[in-house]
N, C-alpha and C positions, 0 to 999 in steps of 0.2 A: 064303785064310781069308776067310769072311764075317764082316763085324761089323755090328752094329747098334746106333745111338743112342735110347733108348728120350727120347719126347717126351708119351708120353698113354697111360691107358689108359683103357678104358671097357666095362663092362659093357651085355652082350645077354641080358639075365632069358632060361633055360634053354639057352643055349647055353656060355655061358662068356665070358671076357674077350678084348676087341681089344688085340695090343700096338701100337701104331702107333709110329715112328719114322722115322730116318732111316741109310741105310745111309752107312757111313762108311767098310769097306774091302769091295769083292766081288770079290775073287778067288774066292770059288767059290759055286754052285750051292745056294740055298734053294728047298727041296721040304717038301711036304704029308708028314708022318711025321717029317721031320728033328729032333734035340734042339739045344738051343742052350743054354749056360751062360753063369751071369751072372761075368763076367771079376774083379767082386770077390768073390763067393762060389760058388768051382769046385763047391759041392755040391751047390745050386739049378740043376736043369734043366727046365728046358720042352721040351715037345714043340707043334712045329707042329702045327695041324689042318687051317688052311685057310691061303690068303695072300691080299690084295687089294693092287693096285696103286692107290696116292693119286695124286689129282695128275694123272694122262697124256694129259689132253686135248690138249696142244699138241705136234708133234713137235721140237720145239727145246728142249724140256727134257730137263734131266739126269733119267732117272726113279728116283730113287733112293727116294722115300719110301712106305714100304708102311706095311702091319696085317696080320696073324694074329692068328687065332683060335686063343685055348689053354685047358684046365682047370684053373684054378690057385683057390688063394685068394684073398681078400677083400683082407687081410694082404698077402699075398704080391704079388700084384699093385701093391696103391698104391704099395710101396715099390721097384717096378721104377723111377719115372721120373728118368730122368738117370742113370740108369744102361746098362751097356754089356752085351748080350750077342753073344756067337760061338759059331758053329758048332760043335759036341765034334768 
């Protein structure tokens, strides 16, 4: 199961919002198209659009903290932070 600790998001004027966070379980595989649900509300999905690796300049780091890029609301977005999403 992939999970993810939502830390920040931020908007890119026409592109759509970054969710940046931190991975908290990776047993599997996040790709460009994949959906992910938010673990308190199974009905709210996101779909990845893109992904960026934060962080990975040094190789003795854990690389665990990314961003994607997704289409979502205004709304919807703010109230992702601290919250948990995983892979469907």
């Amino acid at each position: 199961m992939f999970e993810l600790e939502v830390k920040d998001v931020f908007k890119i004027t026409g592109r759509g919002y970054v969710i940046a966070g931190e991975i908290t379980e990776s047993g599997a595989i996040l790709r460009n198209g994949d959906t992910l649900v938010n673990k308190e509300d199974r009905e709210q999905k996101i779909e990845v659009n893109s992904i960026e690796m934060l962080n990975y300049g040094s190789a003795s780091r854990k690389l665990n903290h990314i961003g994607f890029l997704t289409d979502i609301s205004d709304e919807a977005a703010k109230a992702l932070v601290g919250k948990r999403l995983c892979k469907k």
